[in-house]
matplotlib code that plots the C-alpha trace (Angstrom):
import matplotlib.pyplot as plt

x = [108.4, 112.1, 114.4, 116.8, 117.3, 121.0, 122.9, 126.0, 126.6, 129.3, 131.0, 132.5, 129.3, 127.8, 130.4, 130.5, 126.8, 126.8, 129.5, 127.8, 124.4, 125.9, 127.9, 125.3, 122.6, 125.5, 126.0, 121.9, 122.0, 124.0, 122.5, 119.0, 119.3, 118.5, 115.9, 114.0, 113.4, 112.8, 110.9, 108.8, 109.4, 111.6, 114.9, 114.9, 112.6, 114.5, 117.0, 114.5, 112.5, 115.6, 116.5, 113.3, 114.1, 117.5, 115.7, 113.3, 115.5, 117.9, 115.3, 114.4, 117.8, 118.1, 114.9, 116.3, 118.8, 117.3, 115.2, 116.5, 117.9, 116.4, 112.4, 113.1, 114.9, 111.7, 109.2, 110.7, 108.1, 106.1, 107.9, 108.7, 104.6, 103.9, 106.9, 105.3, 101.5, 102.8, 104.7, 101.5, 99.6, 101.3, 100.5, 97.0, 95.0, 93.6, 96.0, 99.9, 100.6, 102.2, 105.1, 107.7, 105.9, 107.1, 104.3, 106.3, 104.3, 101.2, 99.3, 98.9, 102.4, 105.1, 107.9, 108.5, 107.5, 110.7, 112.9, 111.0, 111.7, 115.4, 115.2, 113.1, 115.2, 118.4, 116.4, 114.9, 118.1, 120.1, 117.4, 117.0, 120.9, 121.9, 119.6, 120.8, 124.0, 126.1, 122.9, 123.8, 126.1, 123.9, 121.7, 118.0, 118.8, 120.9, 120.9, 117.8, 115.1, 117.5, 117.2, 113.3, 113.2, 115.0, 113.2, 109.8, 110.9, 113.1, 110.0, 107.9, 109.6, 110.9, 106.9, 107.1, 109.7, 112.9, 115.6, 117.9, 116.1, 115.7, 119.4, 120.1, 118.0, 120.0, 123.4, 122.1, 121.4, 124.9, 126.4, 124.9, 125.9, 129.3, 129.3, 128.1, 130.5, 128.3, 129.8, 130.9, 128.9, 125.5, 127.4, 127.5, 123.8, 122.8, 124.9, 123.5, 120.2, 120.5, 122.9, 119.9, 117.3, 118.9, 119.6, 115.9, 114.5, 117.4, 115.7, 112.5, 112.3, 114.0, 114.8, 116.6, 118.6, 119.2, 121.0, 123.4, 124.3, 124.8, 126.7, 128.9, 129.4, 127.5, 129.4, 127.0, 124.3, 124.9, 122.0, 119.7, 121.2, 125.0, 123.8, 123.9, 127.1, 129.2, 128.0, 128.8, 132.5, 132.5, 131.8, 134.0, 136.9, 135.5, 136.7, 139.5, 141.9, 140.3, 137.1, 135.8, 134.1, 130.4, 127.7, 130.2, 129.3, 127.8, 126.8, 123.9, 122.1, 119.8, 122.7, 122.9, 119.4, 118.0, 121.0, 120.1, 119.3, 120.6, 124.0, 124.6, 127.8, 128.5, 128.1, 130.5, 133.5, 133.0, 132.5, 135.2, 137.1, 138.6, 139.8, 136.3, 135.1, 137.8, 136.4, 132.9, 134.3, 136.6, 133.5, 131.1, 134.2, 134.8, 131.0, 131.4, 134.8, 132.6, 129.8, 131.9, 134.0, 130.1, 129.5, 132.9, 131.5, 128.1, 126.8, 124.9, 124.9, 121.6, 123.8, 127.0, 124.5, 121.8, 125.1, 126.6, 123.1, 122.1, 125.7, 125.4, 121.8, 123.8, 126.9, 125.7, 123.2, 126.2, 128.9, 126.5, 125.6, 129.3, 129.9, 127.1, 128.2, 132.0, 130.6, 132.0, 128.6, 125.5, 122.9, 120.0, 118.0, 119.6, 120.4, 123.2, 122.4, 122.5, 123.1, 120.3, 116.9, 114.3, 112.4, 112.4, 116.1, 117.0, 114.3, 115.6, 119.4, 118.2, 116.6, 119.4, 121.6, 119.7, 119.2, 123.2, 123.7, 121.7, 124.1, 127.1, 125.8, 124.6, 128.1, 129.8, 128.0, 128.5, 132.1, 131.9, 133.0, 130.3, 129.9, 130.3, 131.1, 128.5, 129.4, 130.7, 133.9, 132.8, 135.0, 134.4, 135.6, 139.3, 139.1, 137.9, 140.0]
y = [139.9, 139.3, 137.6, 135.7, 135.5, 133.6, 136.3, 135.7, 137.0, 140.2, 138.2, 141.5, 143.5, 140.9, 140.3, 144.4, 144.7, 141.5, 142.9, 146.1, 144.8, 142.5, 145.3, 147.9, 144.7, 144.4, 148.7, 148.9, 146.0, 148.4, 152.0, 150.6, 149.0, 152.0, 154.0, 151.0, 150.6, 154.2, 154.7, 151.3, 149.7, 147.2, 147.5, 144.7, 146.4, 148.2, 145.4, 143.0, 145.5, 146.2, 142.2, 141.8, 144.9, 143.1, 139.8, 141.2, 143.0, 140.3, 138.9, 141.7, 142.3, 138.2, 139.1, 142.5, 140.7, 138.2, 141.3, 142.9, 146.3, 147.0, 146.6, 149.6, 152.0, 151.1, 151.9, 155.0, 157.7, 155.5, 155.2, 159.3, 159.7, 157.4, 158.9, 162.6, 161.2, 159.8, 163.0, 165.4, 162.6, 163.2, 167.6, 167.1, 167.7, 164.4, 161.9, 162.5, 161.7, 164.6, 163.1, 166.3, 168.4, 167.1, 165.8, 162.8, 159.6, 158.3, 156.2, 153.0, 153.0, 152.0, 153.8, 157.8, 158.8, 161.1, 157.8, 156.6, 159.3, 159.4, 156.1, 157.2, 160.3, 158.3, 155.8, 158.6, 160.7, 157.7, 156.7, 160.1, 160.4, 157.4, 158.2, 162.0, 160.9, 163.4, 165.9, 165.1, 167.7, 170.5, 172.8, 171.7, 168.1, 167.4, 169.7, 171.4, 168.0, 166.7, 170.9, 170.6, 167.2, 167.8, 171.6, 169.6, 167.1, 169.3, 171.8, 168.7, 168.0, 171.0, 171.3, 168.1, 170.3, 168.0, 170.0, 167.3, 164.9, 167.6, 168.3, 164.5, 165.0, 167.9, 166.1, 162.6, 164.4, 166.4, 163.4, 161.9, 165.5, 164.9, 161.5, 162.1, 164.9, 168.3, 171.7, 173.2, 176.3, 173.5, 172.7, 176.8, 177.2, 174.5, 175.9, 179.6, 178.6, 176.1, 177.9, 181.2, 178.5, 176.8, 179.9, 181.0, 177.8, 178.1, 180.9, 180.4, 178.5, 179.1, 175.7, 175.7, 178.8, 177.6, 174.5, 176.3, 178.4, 175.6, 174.2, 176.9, 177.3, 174.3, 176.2, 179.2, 177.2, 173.6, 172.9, 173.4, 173.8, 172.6, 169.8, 166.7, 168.0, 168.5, 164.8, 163.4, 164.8, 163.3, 159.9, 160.0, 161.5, 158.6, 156.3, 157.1, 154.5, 151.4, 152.0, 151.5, 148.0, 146.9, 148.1, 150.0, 153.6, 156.1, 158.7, 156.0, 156.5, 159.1, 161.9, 161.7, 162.2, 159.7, 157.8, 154.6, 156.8, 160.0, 159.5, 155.7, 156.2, 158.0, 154.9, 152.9, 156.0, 155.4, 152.0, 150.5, 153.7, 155.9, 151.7, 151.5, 154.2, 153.7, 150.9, 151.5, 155.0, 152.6, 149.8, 152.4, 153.8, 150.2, 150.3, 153.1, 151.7, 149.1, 150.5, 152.4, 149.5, 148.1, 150.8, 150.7, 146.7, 147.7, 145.8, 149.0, 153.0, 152.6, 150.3, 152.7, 155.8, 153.6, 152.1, 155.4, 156.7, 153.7, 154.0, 157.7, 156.4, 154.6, 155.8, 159.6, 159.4, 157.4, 160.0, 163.1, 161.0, 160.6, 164.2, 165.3, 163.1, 164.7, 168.2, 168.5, 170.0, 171.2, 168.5, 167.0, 163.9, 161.5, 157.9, 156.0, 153.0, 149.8, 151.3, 154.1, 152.4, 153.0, 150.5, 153.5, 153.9, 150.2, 148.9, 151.4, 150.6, 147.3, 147.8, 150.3, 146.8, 144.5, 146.2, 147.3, 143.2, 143.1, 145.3, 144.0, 140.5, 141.4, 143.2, 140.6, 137.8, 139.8, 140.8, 142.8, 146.2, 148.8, 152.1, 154.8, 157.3, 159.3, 160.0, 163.1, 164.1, 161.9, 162.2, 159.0, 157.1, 158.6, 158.1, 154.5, 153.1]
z = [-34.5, -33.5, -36.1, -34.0, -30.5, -30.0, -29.0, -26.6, -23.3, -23.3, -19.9, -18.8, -18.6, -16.7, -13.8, -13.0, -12.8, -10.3, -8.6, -8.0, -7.3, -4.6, -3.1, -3.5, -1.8, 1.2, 1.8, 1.4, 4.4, 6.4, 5.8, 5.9, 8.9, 11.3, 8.8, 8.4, 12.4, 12.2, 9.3, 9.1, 12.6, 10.4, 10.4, 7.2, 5.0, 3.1, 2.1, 1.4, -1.0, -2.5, -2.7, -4.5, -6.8, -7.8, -8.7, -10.4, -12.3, -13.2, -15.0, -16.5, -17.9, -19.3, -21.1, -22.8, -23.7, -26.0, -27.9, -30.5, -29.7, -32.9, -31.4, -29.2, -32.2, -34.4, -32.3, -30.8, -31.3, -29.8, -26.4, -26.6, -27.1, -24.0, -22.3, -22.6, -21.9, -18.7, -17.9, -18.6, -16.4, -13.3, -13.8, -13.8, -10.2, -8.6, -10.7, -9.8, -6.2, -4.5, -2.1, -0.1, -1.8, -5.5, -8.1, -9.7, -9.4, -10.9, -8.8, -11.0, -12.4, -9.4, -11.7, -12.0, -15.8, -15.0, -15.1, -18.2, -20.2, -19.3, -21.4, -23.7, -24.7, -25.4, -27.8, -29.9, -30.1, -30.8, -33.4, -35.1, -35.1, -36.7, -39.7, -40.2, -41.9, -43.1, -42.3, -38.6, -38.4, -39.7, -37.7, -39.1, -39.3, -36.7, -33.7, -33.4, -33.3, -30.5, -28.8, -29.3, -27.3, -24.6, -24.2, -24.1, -21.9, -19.6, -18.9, -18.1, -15.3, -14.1, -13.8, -11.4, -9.2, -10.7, -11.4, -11.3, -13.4, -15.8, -15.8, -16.6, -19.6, -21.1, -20.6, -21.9, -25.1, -25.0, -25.0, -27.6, -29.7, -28.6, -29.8, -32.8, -33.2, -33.9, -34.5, -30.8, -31.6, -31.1, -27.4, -26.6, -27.5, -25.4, -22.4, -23.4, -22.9, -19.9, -17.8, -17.3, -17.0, -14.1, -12.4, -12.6, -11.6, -8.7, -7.5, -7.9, -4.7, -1.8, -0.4, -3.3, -2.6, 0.1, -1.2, -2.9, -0.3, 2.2, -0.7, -0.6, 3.2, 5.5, 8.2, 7.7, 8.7, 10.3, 11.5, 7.8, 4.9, 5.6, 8.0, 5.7, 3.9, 7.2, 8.5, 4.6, 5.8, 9.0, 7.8, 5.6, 7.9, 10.1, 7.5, 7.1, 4.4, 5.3, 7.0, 10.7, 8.7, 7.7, 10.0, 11.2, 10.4, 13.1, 11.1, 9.6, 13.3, 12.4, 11.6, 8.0, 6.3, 3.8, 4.0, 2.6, -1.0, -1.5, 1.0, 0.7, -0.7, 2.6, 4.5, 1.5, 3.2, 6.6, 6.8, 3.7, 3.9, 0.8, -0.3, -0.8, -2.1, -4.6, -5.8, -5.7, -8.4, -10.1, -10.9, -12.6, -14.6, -15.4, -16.8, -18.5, -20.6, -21.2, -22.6, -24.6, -25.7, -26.5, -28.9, -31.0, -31.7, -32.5, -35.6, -36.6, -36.3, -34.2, -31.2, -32.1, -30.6, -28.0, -26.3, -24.4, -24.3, -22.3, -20.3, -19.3, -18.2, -15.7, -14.8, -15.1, -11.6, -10.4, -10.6, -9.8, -6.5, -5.2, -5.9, -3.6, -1.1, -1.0, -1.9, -5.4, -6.7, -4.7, -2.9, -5.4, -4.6, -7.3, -6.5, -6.7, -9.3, -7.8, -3.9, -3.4, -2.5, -4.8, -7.8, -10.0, -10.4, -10.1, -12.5, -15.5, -14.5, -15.2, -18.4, -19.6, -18.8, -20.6, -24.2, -23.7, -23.9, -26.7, -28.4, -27.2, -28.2, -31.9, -32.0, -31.3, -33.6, -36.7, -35.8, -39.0, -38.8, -39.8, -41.9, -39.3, -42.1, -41.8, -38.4, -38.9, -36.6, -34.1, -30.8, -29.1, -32.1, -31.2, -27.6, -27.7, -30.7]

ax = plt.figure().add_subplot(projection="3d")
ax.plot(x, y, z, "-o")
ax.set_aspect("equal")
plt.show()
């Protein structure tokens, strides 16, 4: 099935992603410590789930790595069908499991079909892109099959009560417009129809309503809706430069709700301080460079797409997740990769990893510089050249 599996190792990917997962395996140590003892009467369970997640997906990214990037691009619709099958699955009464009052899971698969098709998305786009050619930029051809996915995939989990996940969708897919370089007029429809969209599914619920408006003013209500934002500041204020040092954070002691996923990276303020939390920003920016970097080498117009798809799969959750920690957007339940507790998120960081070597590795055998002119206008050429 595969052709040949001697592919080298892109050396840079690799030592971020250990750097993170160690880092993220230490700060997981720390904010899991008192949840664990609260949650599961063991203040070690968390970490060692999560040490099991990271080996598990270690190997899982050494074995991506050795398959053809190529395997997941062909068999695309395939992955996209599965991808919606699983999604419809967790709708139907008696077979999602209902957790906080949000339908997500399905019983005999340990992974959120929301995560799946995240990954699915970017392989189709990047598939259907890189075989549009010159049509890419045209309205039929090239904008409106990537619009019809993400509308069908975006109302699937809104049903599932995700508004974030289904956000993530539409912005993997703009960036895979962008960096194919489509008219702007595509980028405006996109926003037309999104931006109402989000507002009524804002409203719609009024814990959501209330989100935004703590968002807006935690003072107006400190002890709901602006409580986890005003104790995200104080950790960090506890901080300070340097930090108050590992294990050291107070607001992890039952102040700061679900601290070991949603506000880890308030724990990486308070107790390594705005040094830290530089670095933690600077790491995933690295990633990003690099999967960029990844995609300028790509042997074919399939990698030059599938690499920042697979990136943005990554770094996206990661940036969104700091900025709800320091307040720059309003609170949503998305991890932060390699930190945040949670198989879900870890395994398809994992997998997003391991095909991205893949690429990097064919890329960097064939050293031969492709065709990419039928990428029409394409942005990220400039910026990464």
């Amino acid at each position: 099935m595969f052709k040949s599996n001697k592919v080298p190792l892109d050396t840079v990917l690799a030592v971020l992603v250990i750097i993170l997962m160690a880092l993220g395996l230490v700060m997981l140590y720390s904010a899991g410590y008192s949840p664990g003892e609260k949650i599961k009467n063991d203040p070690y369970y968390f970490f060692n789930r999560q040490a099991a997640h990271s080996v598990l997906g270690f190997i899982v990214m050494l074995i991506l790595w050795k398959i053809p990037y190529q395997f997941w691009l062909r068999f695309s619709n395939i992955i996209m069908g599965l991808s919606v099958l699983a999604l419809i699955a967790v709708l139907i009464e008696g077979v999602g499991v209902t957790v906080g009052g949000a339908t997500r899971w399905l019983p005999f698969l340990s992974i959120q079909p929301s995560e799946l098709a995240k990954l699915a998305v970017v392989i189709w786009v990047a598939k259907s892109l890189s075989q549009k050619g010159e049509l890419v930029n045209t309205f039929r051809h090239g904008f409106l099959p990537a619009f019809l996915i993400t509308l069908v995939f975006s109302i699937l989990i809104l049903k599932e009560k995700d508004l974030g996940g289904a956000l993530i969708i539409v912005a993997l897919v703009m960036g895979l417009l962008f960096v194919a370089g489509i008219k702007k007029i595509y980028f405006f429809i996109m926003g037309a129809a999104s931006i109402p969209a989000c507002w009524f599914m804002i409203n719609l619920f009024r814990y959501r309503v209330s989100r935004i408006s703590g968002w807006f003013d935690p003072w107006s209500d400190p002890q709901k809706s602006g409580y986890p934002i005003l104790h995200s500041f104080f950790g960090f204020a506890n901080g300070g430069l340097t930090g108050v040092g590992p294990g050291g954070s107070a607001q992890k002691l039952s102040f700061l709700p679900e601290v070991h996923t949603d506000y880890i990276f308030t724990v990486v303020g308070e107790e390594l301080g705005f040094i830290g939390v530089f670095i933690v920003a600077f790491l995933f920016l690295l990633l990003c460079a690099r999967g960029l970097k990844i995609a300028k080498m790509a042997k074919d117009l399939g990698g030059f797409f599938l690499a920042p798809g697979l990136i943005m799969v990554v770094v996206l959750p990661a940036f969104l997740n700091m900025g709800v920690a320091l307040s720059l957007w309003p609170s949503k339940g998305l991890p932060l990769p390699f930190f945040s507790y949670g198989g879900s998120s870890y395994f398809i960081s994992c997998v997003a990893i391991g095909i991205l070597f893949n690429i990097a590795g064919q890329g960097a055998a064939n050293r031969a510089p492709i065709d990419r002119s039928s990428v029409v206008n394409a942005p990220m050429e400039a910026s990464i050249s």
